[in-house]
N, C-alpha and C positions, 0 to 999 in steps of 0.2 A: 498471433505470435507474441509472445511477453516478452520480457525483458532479459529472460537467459538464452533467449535462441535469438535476439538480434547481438547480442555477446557472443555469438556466437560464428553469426556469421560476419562481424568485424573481427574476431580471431585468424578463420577459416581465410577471408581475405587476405589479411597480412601474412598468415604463412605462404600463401599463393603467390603474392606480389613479391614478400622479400627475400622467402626462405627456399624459394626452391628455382629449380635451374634446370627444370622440364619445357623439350620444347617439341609441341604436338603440332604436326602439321592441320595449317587452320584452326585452331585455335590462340589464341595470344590472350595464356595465364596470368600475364600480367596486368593486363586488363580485366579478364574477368577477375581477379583481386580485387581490385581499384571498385571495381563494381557491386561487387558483397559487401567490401568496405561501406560502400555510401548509401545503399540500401541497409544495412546494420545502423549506421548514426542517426538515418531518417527515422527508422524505427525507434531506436533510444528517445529521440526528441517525441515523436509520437507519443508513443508509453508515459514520457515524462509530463508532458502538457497535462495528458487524460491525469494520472495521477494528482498530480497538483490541484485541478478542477474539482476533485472529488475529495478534497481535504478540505476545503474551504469550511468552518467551522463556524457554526452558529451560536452566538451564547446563549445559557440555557433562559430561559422565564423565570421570572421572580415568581414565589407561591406568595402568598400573604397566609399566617399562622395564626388560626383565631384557637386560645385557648377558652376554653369553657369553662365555666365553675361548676364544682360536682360537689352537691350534699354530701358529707363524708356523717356515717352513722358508725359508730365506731361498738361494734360488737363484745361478747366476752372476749378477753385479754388483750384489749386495746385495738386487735386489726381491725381496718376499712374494707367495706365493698363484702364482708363474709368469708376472707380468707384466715384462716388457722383457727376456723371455729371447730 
């Protein structure tokens, strides 16, 4: 479950628990509210931890840049390396 369906289900809770004023014999909706609620925030923290863990960012390696020196032989009309001959 990701992160829109336990927002989800802390929604679905608090309308259960605040917004509605259905009463099913054996069932107590306000409870199962309270109960989606805390299963939804367990999930958030869940999600949010694994997230977090998987940010953790490495910096990157130094390269070291060796340039080379290159014979420049410089062709008709001045270009290097054979271009615009």
């Amino acid at each position: 479950m990701g992160l829109g369906g336990c927002i989800i289900l802390i929604a679905v809770g608090a309308i259960l628990t605040f917004a509605t004023d259905w009463h099913m014999q054996g069932v107590n909706l306000d409870l199962v509210g309270v109960i989606l609620m805390i299963v939804g925030l367990i999930g958030v923290t869940t999600f949010s931890s694994i997230a977090r863990r998987r940010r953790v960012m490495v910096p990157p390696t130094t390269t070291t840049v060796v340039e080379e020196e290159r014979h420049h032989h410089h062709g008709p009309g001045g270009y290097s390396d054979g271009y615009g001959v």
